[in-house]
C-alpha positions as CSV (number, residue, x, y, z in Angstrom):
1,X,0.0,0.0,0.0
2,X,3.0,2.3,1.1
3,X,4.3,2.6,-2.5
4,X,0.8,2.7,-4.0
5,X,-0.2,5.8,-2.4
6,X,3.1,7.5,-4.4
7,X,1.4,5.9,-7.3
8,X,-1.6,7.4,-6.2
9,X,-0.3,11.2,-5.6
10,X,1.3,11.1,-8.9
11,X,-1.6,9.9,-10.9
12,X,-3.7,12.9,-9.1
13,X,-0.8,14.8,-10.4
14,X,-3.0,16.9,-12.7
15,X,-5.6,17.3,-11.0
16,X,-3.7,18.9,-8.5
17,X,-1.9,21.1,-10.7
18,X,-5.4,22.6,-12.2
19,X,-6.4,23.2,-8.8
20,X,-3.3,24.5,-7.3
21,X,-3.6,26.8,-11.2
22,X,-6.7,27.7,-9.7
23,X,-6.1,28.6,-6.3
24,X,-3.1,30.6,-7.0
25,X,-5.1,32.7,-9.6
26,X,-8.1,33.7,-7.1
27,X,-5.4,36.3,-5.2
28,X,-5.7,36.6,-1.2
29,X,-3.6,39.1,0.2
30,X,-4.3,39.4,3.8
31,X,-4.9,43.4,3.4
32,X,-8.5,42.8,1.4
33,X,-11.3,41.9,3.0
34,X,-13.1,41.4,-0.4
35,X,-10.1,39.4,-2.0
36,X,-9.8,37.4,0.8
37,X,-13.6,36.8,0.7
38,X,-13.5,35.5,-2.6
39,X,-10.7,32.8,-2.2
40,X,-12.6,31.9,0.9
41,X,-15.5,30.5,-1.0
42,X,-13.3,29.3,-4.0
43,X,-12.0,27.1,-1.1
44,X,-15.4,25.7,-0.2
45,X,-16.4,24.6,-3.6
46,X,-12.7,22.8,-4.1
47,X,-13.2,21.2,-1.0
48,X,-16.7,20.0,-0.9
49,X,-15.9,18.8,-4.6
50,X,-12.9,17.3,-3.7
51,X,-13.8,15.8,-0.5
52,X,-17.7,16.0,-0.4
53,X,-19.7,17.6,2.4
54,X,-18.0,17.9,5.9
55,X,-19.9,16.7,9.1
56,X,-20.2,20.2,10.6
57,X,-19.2,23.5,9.3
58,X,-18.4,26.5,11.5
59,X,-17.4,30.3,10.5
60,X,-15.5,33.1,13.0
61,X,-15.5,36.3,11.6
62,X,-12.6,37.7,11.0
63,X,-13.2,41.6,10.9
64,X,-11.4,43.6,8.8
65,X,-9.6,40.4,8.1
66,X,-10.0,36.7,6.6
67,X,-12.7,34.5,8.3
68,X,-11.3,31.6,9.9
69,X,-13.3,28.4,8.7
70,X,-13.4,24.9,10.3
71,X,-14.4,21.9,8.4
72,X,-15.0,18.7,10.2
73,X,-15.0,15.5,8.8
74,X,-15.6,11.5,10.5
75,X,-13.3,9.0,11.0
76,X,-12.4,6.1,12.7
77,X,-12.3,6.2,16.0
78,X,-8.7,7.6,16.9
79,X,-8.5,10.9,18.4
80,X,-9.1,13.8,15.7
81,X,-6.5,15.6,14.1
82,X,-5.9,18.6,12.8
83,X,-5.1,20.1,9.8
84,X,-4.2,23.6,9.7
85,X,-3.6,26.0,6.6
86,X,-3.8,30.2,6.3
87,X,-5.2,31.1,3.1
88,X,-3.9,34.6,2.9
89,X,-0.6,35.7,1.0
90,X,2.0,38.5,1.9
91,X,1.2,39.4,-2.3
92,X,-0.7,42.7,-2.9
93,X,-3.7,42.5,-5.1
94,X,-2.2,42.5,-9.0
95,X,1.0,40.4,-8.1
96,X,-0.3,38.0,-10.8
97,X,-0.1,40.1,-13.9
98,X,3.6,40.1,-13.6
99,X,4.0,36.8,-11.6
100,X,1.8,34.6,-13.0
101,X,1.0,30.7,-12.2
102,X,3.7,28.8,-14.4
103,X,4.6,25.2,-14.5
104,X,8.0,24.8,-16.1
105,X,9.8,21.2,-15.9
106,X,9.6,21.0,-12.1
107,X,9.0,24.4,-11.3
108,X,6.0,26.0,-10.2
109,X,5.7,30.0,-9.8
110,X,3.0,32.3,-9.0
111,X,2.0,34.4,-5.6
112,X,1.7,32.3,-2.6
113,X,2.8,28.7,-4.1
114,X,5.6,27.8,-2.4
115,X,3.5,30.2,1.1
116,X,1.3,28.3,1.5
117,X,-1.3,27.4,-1.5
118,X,0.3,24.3,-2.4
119,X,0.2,22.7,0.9
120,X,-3.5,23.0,0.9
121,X,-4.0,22.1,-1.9
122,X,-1.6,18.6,-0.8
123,X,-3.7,18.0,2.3
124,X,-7.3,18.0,0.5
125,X,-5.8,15.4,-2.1
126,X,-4.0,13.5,0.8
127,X,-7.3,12.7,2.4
128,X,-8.8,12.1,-1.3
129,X,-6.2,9.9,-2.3
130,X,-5.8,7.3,1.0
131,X,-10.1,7.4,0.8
132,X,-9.9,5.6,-2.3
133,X,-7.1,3.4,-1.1
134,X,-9.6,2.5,1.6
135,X,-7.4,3.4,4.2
136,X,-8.7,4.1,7.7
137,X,-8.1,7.8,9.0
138,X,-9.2,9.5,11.9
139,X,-11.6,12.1,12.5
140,X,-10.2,15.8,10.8
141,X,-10.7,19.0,11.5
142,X,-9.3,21.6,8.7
143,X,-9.1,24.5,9.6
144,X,-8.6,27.6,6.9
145,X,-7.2,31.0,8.4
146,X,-7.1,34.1,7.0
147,X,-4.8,36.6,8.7
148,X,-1.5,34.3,9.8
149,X,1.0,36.7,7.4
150,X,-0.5,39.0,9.6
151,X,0.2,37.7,12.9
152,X,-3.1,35.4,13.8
153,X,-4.9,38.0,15.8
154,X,-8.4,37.3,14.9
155,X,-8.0,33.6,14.3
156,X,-5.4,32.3,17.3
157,X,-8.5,31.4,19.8
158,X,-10.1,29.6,16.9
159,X,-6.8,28.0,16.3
160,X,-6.5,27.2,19.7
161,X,-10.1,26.1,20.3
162,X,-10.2,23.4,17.5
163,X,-6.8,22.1,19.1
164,X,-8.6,20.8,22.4
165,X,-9.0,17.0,22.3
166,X,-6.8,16.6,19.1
167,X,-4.0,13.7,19.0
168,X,-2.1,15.8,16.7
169,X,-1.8,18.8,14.6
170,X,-0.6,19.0,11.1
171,X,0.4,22.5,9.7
172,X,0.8,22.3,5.9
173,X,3.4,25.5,5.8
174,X,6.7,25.1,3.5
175,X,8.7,22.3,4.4
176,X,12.1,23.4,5.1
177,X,15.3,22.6,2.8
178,X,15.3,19.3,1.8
179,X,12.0,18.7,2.5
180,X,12.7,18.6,6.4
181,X,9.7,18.7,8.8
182,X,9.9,21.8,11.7
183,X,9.9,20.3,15.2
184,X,11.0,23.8,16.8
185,X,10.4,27.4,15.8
186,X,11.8,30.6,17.3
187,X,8.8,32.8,19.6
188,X,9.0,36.2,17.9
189,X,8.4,39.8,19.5
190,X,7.6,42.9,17.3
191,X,8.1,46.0,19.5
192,X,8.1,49.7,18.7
193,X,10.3,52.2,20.4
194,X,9.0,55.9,21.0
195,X,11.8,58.7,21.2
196,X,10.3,62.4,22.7
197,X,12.9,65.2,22.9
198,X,12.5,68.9,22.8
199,X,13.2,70.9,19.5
200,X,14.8,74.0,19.2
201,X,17.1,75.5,16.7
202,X,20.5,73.7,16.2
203,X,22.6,76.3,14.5
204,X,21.3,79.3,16.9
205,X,21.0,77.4,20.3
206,X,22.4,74.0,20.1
207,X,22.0,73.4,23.5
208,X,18.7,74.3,24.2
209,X,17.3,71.3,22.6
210,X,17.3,67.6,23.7
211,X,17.7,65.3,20.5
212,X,15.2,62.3,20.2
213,X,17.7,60.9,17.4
214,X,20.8,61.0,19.6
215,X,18.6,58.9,21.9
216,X,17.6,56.7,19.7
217,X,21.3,56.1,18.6
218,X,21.3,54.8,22.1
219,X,18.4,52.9,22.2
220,X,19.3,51.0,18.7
221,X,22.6,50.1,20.5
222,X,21.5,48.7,23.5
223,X,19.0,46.6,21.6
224,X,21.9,45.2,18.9
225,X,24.0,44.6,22.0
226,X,21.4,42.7,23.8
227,X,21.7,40.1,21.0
228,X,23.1,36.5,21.8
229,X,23.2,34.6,18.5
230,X,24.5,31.8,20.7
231,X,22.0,31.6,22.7
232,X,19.5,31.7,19.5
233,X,18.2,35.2,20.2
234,X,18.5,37.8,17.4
235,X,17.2,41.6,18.1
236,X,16.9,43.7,15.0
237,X,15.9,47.5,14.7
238,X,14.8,47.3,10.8
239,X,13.3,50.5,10.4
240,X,13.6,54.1,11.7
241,X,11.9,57.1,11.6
242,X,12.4,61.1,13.1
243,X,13.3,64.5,12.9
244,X,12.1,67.1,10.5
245,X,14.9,69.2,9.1
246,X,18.7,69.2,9.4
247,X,18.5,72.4,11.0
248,X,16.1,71.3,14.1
249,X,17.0,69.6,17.1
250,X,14.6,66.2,16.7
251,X,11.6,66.1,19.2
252,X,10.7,63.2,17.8
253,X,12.2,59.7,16.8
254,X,11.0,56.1,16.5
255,X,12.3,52.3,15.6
256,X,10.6,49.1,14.7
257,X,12.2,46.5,16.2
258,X,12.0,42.6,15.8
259,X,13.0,40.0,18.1
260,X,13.5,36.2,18.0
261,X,14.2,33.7,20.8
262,X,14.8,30.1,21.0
263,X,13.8,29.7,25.0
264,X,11.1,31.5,27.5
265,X,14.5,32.7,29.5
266,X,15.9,34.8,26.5
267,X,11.9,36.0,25.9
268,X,12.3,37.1,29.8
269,X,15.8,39.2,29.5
270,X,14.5,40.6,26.3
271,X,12.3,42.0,28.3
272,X,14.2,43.4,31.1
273,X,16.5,44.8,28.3
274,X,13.2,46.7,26.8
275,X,11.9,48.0,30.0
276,X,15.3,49.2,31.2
277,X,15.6,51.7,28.1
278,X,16.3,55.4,29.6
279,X,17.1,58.7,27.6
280,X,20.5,59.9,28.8
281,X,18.9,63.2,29.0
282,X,16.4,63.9,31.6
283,X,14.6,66.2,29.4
284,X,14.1,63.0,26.5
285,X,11.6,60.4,27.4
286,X,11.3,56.8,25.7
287,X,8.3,54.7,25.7
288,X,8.3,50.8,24.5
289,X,5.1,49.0,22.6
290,X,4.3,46.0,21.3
291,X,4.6,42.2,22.2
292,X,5.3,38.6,21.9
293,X,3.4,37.5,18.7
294,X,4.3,34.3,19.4
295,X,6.0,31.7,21.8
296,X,8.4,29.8,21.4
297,X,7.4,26.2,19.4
298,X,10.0,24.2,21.7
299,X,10.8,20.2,20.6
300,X,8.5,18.5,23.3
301,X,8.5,15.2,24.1
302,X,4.8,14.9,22.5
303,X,6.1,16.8,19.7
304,X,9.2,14.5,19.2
305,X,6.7,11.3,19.4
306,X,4.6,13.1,16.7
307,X,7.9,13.2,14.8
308,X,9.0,9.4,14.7
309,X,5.7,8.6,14.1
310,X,5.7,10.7,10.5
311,X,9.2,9.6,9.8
312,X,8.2,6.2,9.7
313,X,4.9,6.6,8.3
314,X,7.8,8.1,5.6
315,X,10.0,5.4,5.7
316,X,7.3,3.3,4.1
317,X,7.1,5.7,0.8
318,X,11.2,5.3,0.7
319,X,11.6,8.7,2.2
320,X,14.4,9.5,4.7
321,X,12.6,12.5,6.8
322,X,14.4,14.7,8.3
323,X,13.6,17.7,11.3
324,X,14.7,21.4,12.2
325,X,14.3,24.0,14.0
326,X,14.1,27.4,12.3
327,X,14.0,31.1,13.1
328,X,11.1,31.6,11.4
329,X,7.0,31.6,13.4
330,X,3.9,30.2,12.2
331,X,0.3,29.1,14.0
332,X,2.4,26.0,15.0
333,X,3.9,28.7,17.8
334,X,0.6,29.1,19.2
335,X,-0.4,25.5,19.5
336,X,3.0,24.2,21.0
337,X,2.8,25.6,24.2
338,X,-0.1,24.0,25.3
339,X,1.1,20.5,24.9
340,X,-0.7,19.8,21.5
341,X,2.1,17.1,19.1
342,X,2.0,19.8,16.5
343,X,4.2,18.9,13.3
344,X,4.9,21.8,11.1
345,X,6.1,21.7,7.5
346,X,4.1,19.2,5.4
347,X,3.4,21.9,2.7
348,X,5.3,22.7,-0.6
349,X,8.7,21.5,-1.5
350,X,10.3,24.8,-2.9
351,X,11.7,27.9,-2.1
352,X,11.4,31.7,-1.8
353,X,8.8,32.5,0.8
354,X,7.7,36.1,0.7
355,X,10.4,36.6,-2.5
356,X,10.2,37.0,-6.2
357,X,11.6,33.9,-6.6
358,X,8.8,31.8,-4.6
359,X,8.5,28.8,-6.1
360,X,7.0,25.0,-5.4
361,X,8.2,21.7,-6.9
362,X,5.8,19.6,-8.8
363,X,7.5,16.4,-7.6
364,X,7.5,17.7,-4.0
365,X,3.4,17.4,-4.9
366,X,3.6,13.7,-5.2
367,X,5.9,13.5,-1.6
368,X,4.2,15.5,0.2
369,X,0.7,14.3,-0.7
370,X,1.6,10.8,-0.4
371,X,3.2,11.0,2.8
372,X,0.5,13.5,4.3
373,X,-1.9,10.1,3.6
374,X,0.5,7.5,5.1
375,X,0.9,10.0,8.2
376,X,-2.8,10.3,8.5
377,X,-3.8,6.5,8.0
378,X,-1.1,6.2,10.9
379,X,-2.7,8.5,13.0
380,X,-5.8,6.4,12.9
C-alpha cells in the first residue's frame, strides 16, 4: 500500500496542478477583505468537490480580516487531528499580472505557491487519495485562516479552540530545505520604540534642545547589543523614523524592532533589556510598545513522538525525513505551548517564501501528498 499511495499522488498529479492553477489565480492578500472573501468561498467549492460535504461547518468572523473556517469531517475512532492552513498571501492585489502561475519542468511560480497554496492544496488530495485506497483515517478538523501573514490576531482562539481534544496537529506550511519537517520554531516579538525630545534651533542654540535621534542612537545600540546569537536570540531595529529638518534639534524619533528567541528565559531578558531603556537626557523620554506575537514552538517530548511517528509513516514511501528548527513563526507557535504534538512543514517542497523567486516543486506534490496520507492513515 506504502508505494501505492506515491502511485496514487502522482496519478492525481493533474488534477492537483489545475487546482493548485486555480487557487493561485483567485489572489488573497491578507490586506483585502473582499479578496480574501473571494478565495474563501473558492476554497469551499474545491473542498466540498474534492472531499464531499463535511460533518459540521463552522465560521469566525474575521473583521477587517479573513474569516477563519473549520471543516470537520468523520473518521475512525482515533483521536481527531488537525489540519491547519492560512489562506492569505504577503502578495498585494495585482501580483499576478507580472508573476503569474507557471509550470516549467519542475517548477511551479506564482503568488503564494511555495507560502502556503500548495500545501493546501496537498492536504485536501491526501485525504482524497488514501479514501480511495480505503485506508482508515481519523476524525479531521481543517481549519482555513485568513490573517496568519499577519500575525493570527483574529483567528489564534479559533486555532487554539479546535486544538482541544486533538491527538495531533498538522500544519501544511513550507517544508524546510530538503524537505525537512519543523519540530522547533523561534517565539517572535515585534516591539516599537518611542523617542520624545525637545526641538529647538540647532545652529542658533544647540543646547537648548534635547535630541530624540541621539537617543535613539542609544536605544538601537543597547538593543543590537542585547543580542546572543549563541543563545539563538536575534534583536533587530529594521526601520527608523524622526526628525524634521537638518536644522532642528529632533523632538521626535521612532524604531521598529524585531526580536526572535529560542527559550522562554531569552523572551524574559529581552524583556528586562526593553523596560530598562532610559534617555540619557532627563529632558528625552522613551516609551516601548508592542509584544510577543508568538511563543516559542519548543521540541516536546509529544512533539518529538509526533515526529518518529511521521518519519516512519515516511520510511514506508522510501523517504528518509528529516527535522529542524528554524528562526522563522507560524500558527504552530501558538499550538505548542499548550502540549498539542504539532508537526509543522508538510506543505510545498520549494523555495522563496515572501520573494520574487517563490517557487514549489511539482514532484515535492507527489511527496508530500503521499506522505500526508501514510501519516494520517497512521494517526488512525
Amino acid at each position: 500500500m506504502p508505494h501505492a499511495l506515491l502511485d496514487a499522488a502522482e496519478a492525481a498529479l493533474p488534477s492537483m496542478l489545475d487546482d493548485l492553477r486555480g487557487y493561485v489565480e483567485i489572489e488573497t492578500p491578507s490586506d483585502d477583505r473582499v479578496a480574501l472573501e473571494k478565495g474563501l468561498t473558492w476554497l469551499d467549492g474545491l473542498i466540498a468537490d474534492r472531499l464531499g460535504p463535511a460533518a459540521t461547518v463552522s465560521t469566525t468572523d474575521g473583521g477587517p480580516y479573513g474569516d477563519a473556517r473549520l471543516l470537520e469531517f468523520d473518521g475512525s475512532g482515533a483521536a481527531p487531528v488537525l489540519l491547519l492552513a492560512h489562506y492569505d498571501t504577503v502578495w498585494p492585489l495585482g501580483t499576478l499580472a507580472d508573476m503569474p502561475f507557471t509550470v516549467e519542468d519542475d517548477r511551479i511560480t506564482g503568488p503564494g505557491v511555495f507560502d502556503m497554496k500548495a500545501g493546501l492544496v496537498q492536504a485536501v488530495w491526501a485525504v482524497r487519495i488514501a479514501r480511495e485506497a480505503g485506508l482508515d483515517l481519523p476524525p479531521l478538523r481543517l481549519l482555513l485562516t485568513g490573517d496568519e501573514e499577519i500575525g493570527s490576531t483574529a483567528s489564534r482562539p479559533v486555532i487554539e479552540a479546535a486544538a482541544e481534544g486533538v491527538g495531533a496537529a498538522l500544519v501544511f506550511e513550507a517544508a524546510a530545505p530538503g524537505g525537512a519537517v519543523k519540530t522547533a520554531r523561534k517565539g517572535v516579538g515585534i516591539f516599537r520604540v518611542d523617542v520624545a525630545g525637545v526641538e529647538a534651533h540647532a545652529g542658533l542654540d544647540p543646547a537648548a534642545g534635547a535630541s530624540a535621534v541621539d537617543e535613539l542612537a542609544r536605544v538601537v545600540l543597547a538593543l543590537h547589543g542585547a543580542r546572543d546569537l549563541a543563545a539563538g536570540t536575534s534583536v533587530n531595529v529594521g526601520v527608523v523614523g524622526g526628525g524634521t529638518r537638518s536644522n532642528v534639534t529632533a523632538g521626535r524619533a521612532w524604531a521598529e524592532v524585531d526580536v526572535r528567541v529560542s527559550s522562554a528565559a531569552e523572551a524574559g531578558r529581552i524583556d528586562g533589556v526593553l523596560r530598562s531603556l532610559e534617555p540619557a537626557s532627563p529632558r528625552a523620554s522613551v516609551r516601548v510598545t508592542g509584544e510577543w506575537n508568538r511563543p516559542v514552538m519548543t521540541r516536546s517530548p509529544a512533539i518529538a513522538g509526533l515526529y518518529e511517528q511521521a518519519a516512519a509513516a515516511a520510511a514506508t514511501l522510501g523517504v528518509d525525513l528529516a527535522e529542524t528548527a528554524v528562526g522563522g513563526a507560524s500558527d504552530a507557535n501558538l499550538l505548542a505551548p499548550h502540549g498539542v504534538p504539532v508537526l509543522d512543514g508538510l506543505g510545498a517542497l520549494g523555495d522563496g517564501a515572501h520573494a520574487r523567486h517563490e517557487h514549489a516543486l511539482v514532484s515535492g506534490m507527489v511527496r508530500q501528498t503521499a506522505l500526508t496520507a501514510a501519516l494520517l492513515h497512521r494517526l488512525a
